[in-house]
C-alpha positions as CSV (number, residue, x, y, z in Angstrom):
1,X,-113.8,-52.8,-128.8
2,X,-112.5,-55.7,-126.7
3,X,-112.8,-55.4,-122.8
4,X,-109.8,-54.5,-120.8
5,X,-108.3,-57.6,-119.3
6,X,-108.0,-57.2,-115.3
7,X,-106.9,-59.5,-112.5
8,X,-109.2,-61.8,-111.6
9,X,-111.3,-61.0,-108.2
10,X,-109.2,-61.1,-104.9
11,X,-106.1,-61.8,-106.8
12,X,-103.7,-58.9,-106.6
13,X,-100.9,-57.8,-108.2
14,X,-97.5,-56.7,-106.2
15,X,-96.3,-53.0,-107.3
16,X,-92.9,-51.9,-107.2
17,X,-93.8,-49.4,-104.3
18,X,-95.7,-52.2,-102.1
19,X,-92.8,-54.8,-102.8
20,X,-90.3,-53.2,-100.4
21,X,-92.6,-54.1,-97.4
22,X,-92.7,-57.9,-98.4
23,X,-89.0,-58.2,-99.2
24,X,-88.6,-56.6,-95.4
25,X,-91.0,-59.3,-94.1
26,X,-89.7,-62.2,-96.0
27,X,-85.9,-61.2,-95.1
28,X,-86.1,-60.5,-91.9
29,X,-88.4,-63.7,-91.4
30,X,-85.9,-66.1,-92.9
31,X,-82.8,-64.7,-90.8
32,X,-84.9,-65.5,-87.6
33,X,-86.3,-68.7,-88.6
34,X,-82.7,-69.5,-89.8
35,X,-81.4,-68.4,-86.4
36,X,-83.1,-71.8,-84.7
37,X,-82.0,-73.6,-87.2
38,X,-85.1,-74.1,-89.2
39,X,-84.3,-75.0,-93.1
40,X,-86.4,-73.6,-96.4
41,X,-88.4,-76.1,-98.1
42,X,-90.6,-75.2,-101.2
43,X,-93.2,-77.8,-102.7
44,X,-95.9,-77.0,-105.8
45,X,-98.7,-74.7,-105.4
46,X,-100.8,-77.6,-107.8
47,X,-101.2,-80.7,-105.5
48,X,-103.9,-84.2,-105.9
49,X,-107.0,-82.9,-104.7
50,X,-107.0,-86.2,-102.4
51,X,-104.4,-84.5,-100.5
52,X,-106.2,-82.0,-98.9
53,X,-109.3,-83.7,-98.6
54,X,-107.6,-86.3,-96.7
55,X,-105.5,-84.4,-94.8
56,X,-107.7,-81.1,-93.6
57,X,-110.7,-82.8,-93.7
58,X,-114.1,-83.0,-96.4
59,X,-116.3,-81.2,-94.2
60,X,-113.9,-78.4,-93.2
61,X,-114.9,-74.9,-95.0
62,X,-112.1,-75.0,-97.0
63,X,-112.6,-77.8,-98.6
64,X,-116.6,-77.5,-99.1
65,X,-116.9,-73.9,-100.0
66,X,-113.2,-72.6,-100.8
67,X,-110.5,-74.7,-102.5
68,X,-109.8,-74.5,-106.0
69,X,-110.3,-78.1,-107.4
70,X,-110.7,-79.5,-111.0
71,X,-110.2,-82.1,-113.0
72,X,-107.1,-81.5,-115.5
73,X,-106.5,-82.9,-119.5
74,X,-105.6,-86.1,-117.9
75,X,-108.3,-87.1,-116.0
76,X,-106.3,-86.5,-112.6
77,X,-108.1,-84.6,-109.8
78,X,-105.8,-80.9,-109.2
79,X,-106.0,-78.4,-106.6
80,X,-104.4,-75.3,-106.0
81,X,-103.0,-75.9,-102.3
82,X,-104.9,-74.0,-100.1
83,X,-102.8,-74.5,-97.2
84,X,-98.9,-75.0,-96.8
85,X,-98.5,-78.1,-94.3
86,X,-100.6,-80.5,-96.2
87,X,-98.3,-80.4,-99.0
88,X,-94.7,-80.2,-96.6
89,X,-95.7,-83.5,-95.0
90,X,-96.7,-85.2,-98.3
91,X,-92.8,-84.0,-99.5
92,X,-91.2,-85.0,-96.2
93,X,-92.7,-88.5,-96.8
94,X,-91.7,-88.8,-100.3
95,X,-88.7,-87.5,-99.7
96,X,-87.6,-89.3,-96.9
97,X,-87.0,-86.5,-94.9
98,X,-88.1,-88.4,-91.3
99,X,-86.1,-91.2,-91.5
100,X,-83.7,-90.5,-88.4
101,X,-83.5,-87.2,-86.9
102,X,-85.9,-84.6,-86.4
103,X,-86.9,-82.0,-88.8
104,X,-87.2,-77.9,-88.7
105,X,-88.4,-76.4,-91.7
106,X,-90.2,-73.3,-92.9
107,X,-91.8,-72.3,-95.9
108,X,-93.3,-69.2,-97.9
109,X,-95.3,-69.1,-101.0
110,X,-99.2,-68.5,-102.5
111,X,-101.8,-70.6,-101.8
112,X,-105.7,-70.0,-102.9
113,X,-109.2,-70.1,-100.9
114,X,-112.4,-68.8,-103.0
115,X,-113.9,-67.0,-100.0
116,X,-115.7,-63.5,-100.2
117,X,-112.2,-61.0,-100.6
118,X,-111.8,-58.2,-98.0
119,X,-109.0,-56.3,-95.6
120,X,-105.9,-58.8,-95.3
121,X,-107.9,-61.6,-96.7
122,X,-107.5,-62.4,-100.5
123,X,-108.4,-65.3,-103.0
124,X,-104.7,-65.6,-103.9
125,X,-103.1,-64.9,-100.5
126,X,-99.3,-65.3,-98.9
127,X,-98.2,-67.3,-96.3
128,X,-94.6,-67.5,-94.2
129,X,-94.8,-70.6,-92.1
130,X,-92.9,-73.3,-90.0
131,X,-93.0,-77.4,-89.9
132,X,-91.6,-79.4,-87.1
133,X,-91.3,-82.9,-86.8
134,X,-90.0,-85.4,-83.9
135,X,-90.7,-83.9,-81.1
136,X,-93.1,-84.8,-78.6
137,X,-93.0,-82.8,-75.7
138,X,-94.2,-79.2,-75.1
139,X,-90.6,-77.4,-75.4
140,X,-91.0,-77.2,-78.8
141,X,-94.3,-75.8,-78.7
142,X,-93.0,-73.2,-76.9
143,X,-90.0,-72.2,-79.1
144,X,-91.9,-72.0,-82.1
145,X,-94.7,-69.6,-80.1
146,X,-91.5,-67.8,-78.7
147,X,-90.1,-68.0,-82.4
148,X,-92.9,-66.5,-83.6
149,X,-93.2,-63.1,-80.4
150,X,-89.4,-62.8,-82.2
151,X,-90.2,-62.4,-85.6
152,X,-93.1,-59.4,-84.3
153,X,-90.0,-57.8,-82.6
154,X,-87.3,-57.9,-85.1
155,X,-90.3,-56.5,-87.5
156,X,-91.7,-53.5,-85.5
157,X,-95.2,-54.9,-85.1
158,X,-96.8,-54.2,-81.9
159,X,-100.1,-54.9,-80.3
160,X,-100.2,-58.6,-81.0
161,X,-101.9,-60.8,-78.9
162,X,-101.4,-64.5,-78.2
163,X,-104.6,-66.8,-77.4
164,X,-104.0,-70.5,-77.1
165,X,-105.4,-73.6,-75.9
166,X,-105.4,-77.3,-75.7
167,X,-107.7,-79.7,-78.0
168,X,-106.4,-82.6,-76.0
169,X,-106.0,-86.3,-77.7
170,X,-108.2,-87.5,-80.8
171,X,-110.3,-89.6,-78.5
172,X,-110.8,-87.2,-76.2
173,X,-111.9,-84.3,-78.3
174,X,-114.5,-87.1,-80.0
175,X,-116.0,-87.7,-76.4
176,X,-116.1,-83.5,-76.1
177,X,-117.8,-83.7,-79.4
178,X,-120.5,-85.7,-78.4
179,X,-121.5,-83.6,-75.2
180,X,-121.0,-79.9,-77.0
181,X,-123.6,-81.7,-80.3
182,X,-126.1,-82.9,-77.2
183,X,-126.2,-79.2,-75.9
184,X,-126.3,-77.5,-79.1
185,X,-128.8,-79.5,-80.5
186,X,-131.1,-78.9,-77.3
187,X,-131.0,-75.2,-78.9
188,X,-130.9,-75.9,-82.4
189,X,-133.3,-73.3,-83.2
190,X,-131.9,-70.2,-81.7
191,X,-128.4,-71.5,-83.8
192,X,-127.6,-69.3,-86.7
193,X,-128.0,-71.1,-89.8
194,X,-124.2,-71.8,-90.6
195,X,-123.7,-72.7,-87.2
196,X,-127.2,-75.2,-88.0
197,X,-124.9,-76.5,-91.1
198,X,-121.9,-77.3,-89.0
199,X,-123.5,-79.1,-86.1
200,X,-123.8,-82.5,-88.3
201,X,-120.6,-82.0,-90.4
202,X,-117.8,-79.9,-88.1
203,X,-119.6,-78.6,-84.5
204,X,-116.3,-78.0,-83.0
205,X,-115.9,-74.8,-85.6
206,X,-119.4,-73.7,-83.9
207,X,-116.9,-72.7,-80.9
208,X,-115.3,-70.3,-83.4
209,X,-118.6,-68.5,-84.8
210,X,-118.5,-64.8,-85.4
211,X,-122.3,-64.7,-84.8
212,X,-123.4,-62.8,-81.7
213,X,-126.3,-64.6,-80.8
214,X,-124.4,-68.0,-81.1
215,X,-121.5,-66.7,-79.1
216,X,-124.0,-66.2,-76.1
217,X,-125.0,-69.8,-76.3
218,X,-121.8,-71.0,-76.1
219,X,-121.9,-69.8,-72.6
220,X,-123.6,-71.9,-71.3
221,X,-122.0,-74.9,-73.7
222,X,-119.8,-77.5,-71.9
223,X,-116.0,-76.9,-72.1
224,X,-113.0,-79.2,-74.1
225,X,-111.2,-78.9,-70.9
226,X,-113.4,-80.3,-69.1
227,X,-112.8,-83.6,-71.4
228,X,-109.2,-83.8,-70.9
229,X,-107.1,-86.2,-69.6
230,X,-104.2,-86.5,-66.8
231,X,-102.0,-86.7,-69.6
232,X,-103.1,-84.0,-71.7
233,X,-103.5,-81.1,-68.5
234,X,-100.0,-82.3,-68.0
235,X,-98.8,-81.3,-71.2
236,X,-100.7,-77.9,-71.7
237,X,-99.5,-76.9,-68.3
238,X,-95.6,-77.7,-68.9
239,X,-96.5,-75.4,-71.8
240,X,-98.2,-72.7,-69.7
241,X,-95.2,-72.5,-67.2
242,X,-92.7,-72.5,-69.9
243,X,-94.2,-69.4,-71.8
244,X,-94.2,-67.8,-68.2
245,X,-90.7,-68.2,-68.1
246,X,-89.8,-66.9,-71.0
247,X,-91.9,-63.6,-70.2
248,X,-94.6,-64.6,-73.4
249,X,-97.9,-63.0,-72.3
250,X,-100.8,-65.3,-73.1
251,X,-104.5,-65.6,-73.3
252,X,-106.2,-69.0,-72.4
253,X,-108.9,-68.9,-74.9
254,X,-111.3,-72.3,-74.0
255,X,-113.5,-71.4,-77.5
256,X,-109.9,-72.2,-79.9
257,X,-110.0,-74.8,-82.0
258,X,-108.6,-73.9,-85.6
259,X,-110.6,-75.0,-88.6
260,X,-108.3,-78.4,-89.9
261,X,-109.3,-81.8,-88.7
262,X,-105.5,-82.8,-87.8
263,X,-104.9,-80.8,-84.3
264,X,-104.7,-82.4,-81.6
265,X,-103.5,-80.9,-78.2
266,X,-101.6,-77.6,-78.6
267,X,-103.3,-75.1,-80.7
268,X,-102.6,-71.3,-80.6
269,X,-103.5,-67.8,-82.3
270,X,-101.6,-64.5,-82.5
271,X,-104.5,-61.8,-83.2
272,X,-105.1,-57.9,-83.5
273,X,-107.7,-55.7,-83.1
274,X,-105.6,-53.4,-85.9
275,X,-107.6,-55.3,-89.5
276,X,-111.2,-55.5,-88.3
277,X,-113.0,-58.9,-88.4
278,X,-109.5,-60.4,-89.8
279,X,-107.6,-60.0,-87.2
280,X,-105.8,-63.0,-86.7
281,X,-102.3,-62.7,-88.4
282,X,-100.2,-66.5,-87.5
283,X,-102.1,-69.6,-86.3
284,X,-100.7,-73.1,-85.8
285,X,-100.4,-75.8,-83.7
286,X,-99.7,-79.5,-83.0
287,X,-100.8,-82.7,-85.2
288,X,-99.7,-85.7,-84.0
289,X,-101.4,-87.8,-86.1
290,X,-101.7,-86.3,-89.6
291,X,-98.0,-88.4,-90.4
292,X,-99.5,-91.5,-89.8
293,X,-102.7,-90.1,-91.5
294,X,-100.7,-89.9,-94.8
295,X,-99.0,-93.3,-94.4
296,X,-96.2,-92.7,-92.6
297,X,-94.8,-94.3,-89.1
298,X,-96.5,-91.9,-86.4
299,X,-94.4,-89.0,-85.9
300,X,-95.0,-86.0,-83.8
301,X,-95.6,-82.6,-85.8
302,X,-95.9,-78.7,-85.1
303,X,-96.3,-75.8,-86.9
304,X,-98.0,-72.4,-87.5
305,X,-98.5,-70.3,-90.4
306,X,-98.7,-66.6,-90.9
307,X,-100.4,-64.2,-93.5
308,X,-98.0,-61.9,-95.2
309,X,-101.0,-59.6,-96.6
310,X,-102.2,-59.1,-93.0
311,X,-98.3,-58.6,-91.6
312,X,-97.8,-56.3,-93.8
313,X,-101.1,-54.6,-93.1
314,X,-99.7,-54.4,-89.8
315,X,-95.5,-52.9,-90.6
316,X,-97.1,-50.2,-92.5
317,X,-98.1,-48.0,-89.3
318,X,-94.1,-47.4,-89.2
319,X,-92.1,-45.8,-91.7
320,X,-90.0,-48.5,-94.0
321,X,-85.9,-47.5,-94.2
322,X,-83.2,-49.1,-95.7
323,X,-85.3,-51.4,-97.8
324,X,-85.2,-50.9,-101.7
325,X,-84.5,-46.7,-101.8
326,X,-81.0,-46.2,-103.0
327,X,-78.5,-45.2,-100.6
328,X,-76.3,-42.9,-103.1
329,X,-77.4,-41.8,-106.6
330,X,-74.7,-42.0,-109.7
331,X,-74.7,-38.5,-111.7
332,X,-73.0,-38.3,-115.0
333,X,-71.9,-35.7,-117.5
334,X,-69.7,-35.6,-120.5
335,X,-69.4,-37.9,-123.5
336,X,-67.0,-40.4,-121.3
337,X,-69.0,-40.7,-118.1
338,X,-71.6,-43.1,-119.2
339,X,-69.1,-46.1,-119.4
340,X,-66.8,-44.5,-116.9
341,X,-70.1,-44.5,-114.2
342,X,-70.6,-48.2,-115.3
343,X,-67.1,-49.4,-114.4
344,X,-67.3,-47.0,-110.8
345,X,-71.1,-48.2,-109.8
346,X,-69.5,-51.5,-110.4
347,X,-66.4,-51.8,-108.6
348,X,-68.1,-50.1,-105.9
349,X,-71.0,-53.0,-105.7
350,X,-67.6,-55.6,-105.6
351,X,-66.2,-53.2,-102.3
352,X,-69.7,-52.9,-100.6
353,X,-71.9,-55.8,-101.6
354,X,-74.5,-54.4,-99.6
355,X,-74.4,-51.1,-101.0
356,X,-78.0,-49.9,-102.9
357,X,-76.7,-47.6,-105.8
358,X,-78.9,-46.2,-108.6
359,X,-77.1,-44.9,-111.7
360,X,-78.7,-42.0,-114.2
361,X,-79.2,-43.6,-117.6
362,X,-80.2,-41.7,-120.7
363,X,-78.4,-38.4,-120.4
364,X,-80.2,-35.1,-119.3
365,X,-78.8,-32.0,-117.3
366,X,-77.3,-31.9,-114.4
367,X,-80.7,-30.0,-113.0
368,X,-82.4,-32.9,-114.5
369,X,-80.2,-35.7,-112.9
370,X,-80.3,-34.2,-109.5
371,X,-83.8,-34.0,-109.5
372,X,-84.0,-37.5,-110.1
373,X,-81.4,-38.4,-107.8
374,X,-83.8,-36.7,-105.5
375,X,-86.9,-38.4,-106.0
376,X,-85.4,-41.7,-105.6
377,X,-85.0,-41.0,-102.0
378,X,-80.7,-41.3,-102.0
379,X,-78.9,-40.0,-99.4
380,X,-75.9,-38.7,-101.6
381,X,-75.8,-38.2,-105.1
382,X,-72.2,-38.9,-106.5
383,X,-71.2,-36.8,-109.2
384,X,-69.0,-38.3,-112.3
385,X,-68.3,-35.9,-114.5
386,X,-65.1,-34.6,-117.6
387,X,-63.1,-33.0,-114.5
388,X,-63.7,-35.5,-111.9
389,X,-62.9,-38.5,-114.3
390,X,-59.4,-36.9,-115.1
391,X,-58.5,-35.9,-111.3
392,X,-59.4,-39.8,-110.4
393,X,-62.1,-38.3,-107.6
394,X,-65.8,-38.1,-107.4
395,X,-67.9,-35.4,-106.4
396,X,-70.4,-36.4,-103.1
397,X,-73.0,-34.0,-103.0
398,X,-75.6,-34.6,-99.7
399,X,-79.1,-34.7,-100.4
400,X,-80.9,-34.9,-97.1
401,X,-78.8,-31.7,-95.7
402,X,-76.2,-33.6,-94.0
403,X,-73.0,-31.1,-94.9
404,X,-71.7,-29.8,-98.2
405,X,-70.6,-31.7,-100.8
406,X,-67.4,-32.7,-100.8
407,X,-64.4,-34.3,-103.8
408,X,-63.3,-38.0,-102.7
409,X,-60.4,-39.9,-104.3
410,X,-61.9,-43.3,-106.2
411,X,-59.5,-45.2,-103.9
412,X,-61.1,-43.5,-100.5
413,X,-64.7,-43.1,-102.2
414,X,-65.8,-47.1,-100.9
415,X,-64.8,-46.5,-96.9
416,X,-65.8,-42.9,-97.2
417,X,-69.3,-44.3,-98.1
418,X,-69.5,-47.0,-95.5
419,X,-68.8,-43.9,-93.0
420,X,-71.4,-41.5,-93.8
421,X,-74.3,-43.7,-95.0
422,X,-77.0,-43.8,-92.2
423,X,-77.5,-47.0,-92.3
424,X,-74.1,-49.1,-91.9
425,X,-73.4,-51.0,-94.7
426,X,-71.5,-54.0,-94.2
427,X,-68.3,-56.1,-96.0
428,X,-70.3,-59.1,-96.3
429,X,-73.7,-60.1,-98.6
């Protein structure tokens, strides 16, 4: 007897009843991000290996412990992205895409990390995220950030906070470097062994440990700020005063730093204390100089990406409407109703694009029928039956106790709908 075939380990599948949530997030998230006038771009989930190495960096954690890398029938080194801006920039280059004027793009799709699975963190995961290139100064750090505090409102998420911080320039996070490595390694011993790991290869993601030992050394560890520049105070503080302005609280977190090589100055976090040890849900930042890094002329770049497994995580605390559950249930009796409730469900759909209508297929009683209508969650079932079909009306019967049912002419039945439905349903798609 042959083993059941399952999905492989932290790589789920998306049932019917989850799907609504994710069709809620990715909607409402592509109305807002179209509302700056950001434009989708999609690029492959299989990218060169080189790619990433080059652009997040070899000694990363992704890179050394979680990307999914191999060598395919050709002889040509794969990997299944692991990350979304990697592979934007690489298709803005080819592509041409920042010759001229600046760019605004978002993206959404699956990318992979082997790391241990648990609450909002999976092997296969989801990300929304957005890509901005050509501009230099802080203002569009703080749109995307205020972008972002949108997107929680329009989605009914609450309790987010935002921690952010400046990495300052390349050169003056490598003279930070060498200070934080001289103090850590004066305590090397009382490190925790990953942190021990990381202090040759990546000791800025030290400032980021989870370990509580560590975190009390890093008390006493010198600060990026005090590395910074003129220039690069200048900058963070325009950004501070703007996000004051447009009333977006804010946490000055000094220990931030993101785990990819290519940030420089702005880098930011929006977390909750909602999913545990997971609780950061979007993350981005600025990286001036990962363009150039690819081959390109050097070009400014910001962006942030967020996890739809932990969003979603997050939506489920309120009740989900008007996404996926019918809005009026088709009823049908008598040998002609079957094609006369396919030619009514479909001129309604042509009169109210928007208009979510199940129809009963396969017969059964009218006690059967309504009890279906039922459990698909429709606010009225419509009723086409031998007597309604010959008066030219339809019979709306309520089905969250919102009257008695009444008979509607066909030619009235489309703007009686768009009256009573709860939700307003609307002439356009």
């Amino acid at each position: 007897m042959t083993d059941k075939i399952r999905t492989i380990k932290g790589m789920h599948d998306l049932l019917p009843n989850d799907i609504s949530w994710w069709q809620k997030l990715e909607s409402v998230a592509a109305k807002v991000f179209s509302s700056y006038g950001y434009a989708e771009i999609r690029t492959p989930i299989l990218e060169k290996t080189q790619l990433f190495t080059h652009s997040i960096g070899e000694s990363t954690d992704i890179v050394e412990k979680e990307m999914y890398a191999f060598e395919d029938r050709g002889g040509e080194h794969i990997a299944l992205r692991p990350e979304g801006t990697a592979g934007v920039v690489r298709a803005a280059l080819e592509h041409g895409l920042l010759f001229g004027q600046p760019q605004r793009l978002w993206y959404r799709g699956s990318m992979f990390r082997r790391e241990r699975p648990q609450r909002g963190r999976t092997r296969q995961f989801h990300q929304l995220g957005v890509e901005v290139f050509g501009f230099a100064g802080p203002d569009i750090d703080a749109e995307i950030i205020v972008m972002a505090e949108r997107l929680w409102h329009r989605l009914g998420i609450k309790g987010l906070r935002l921690e952010i911080n400046s990495l300052g320039s390349n050169s003056e996070r490598a003279s930070y470097r060498e200070k934080l490595v001289a103090y850590l390694r004066s305590r090397f011993d009382e490190l925790d062994a990953d942190s021990q790991h990381r202090l040759e290869r990546n000791p800025l993601r030290i400032l980021d440990t989870k370990n509580p030992t560590t975190r009390e050394l890093l008390t006493q560890a010198p600060l990026l700020q005090g590395s910074l520049g003129d220039d690069s105070r200048a900058y963070f503080d325009k950004l501070i005063n703007s996000l004051e302005k447009l009333g977006v609280a804010y946490t000055h977190n000094p220990f931030l730093v993101r785990g990819l090589d290519y940030y420089s100055d702005t880098v930011f976090e929006w977390v909750t204390d909602e999913l545990g040890a997971q609780g950061t849900v979007c993350a981005g930042g600025r990286y001036d100089s990962l363009i150039q890094q690819r081959g390109g002329k050097p070009w400014p770049g910001i962006g942030f990406a967020m996890g739809e497994e932990r969003l979603v995580e997050l939506m489920r605390q309120e009740p989900l409407t008007g996404i996926g559950t019918p809005e009026v249930y088709l009823v049908l009796a008598g040998d002609e109703s079957p094609l006369a409730g396919l030619q009514l469900a479909e001129v309604l759909r042509d009169e109210l694009p928007n208009l979510r209508l199940q129809s009963n297929m396969d017969g059964g009683s009218f006690k059967a029928q309504f009890k279906r209508a039922d459990r698909s969650g429709a606010q009225f079932a419509l009723v086409l039956a031998s007597g309604e079909i010959a008066s030219n009306c339809v019979t709306v019967k309520p089905l969250r106790g919102q009257g008695e049912q009444v008979s509607v002419a066909r030619a009235e039945l489309a703007q009686w709908l768009r009256t009573h439905i709860s939700q307003p349903i609307t002439n356009a798609g």
